[in-house]
C-alpha positions in Angstrom: 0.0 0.0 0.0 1.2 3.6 -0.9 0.7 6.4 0.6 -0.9 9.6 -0.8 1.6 11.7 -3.0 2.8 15.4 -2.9 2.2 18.7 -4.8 4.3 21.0 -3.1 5.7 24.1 -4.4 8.0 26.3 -3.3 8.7 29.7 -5.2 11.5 32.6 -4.7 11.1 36.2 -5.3 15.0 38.7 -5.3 15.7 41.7 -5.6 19.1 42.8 -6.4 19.9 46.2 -5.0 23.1 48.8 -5.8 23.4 50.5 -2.5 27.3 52.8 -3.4 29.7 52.0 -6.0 31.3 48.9 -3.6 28.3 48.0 -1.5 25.7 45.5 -3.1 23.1 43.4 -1.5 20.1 41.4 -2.3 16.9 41.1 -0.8 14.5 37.6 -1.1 11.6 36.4 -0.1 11.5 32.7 -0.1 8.0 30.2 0.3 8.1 26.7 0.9 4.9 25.1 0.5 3.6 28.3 -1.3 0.1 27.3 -2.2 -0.7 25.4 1.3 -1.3 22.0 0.1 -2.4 19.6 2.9 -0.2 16.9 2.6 -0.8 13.8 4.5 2.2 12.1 5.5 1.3 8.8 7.9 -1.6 6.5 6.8 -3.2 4.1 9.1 -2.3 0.3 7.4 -3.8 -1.6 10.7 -6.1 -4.1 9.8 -8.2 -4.9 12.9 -10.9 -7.6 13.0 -13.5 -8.3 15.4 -12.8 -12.4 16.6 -16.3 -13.2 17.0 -17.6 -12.0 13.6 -14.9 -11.0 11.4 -16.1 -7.7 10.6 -13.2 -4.9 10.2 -13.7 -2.4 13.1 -10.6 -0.3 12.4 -12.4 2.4 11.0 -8.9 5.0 10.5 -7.9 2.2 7.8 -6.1 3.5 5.0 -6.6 7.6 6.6 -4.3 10.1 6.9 -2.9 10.5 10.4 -0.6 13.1 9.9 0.4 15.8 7.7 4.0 17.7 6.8 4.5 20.8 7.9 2.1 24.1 6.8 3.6 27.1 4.3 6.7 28.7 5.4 8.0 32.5 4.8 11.4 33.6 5.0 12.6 36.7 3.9 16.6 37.4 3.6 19.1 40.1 3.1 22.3 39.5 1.8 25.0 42.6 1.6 28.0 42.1 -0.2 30.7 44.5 0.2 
């Protein structure tokens, strides 16, 4: 059994900025996860049967029981001099 896949996307925005004639630097924003995509990352593979009548009572078969983490921001300045 597989689990569910992954659609994540992660995008980058810069800026590059001329501050004097020796100082540079470059400013980024950076998202992981951009768009927020739940994404499931355990699934429940127990198979649990009753004894007496062999029905399946596990009813978390085959659902997601946890999920990688949420959208991230950073933002970054780099100076070069």
């Amino acid at each position: 059994m597989t689990g569910p896949g992954t659609a994540n996307f992660d995008l980058s925005v810069y800026r590059s900025l001329k501050f004097t004639e020796k100082v540079s630097g470059q400013l980024r924003i950076e998202g992981y996860n951009a768009f927020n995509h739940t994404q499931f990352a355990g699934v429940d593979t127990t198979l649990r049967y009753d004894n007496a009548t062999g029905a399946m009572y596990n009813m978390l078969f085959s659902q997601g029981t946890s999920a990688r983490p949420p959208r991230r921001i950073q933002i970054a300045m780099r100076i070069r001099f």
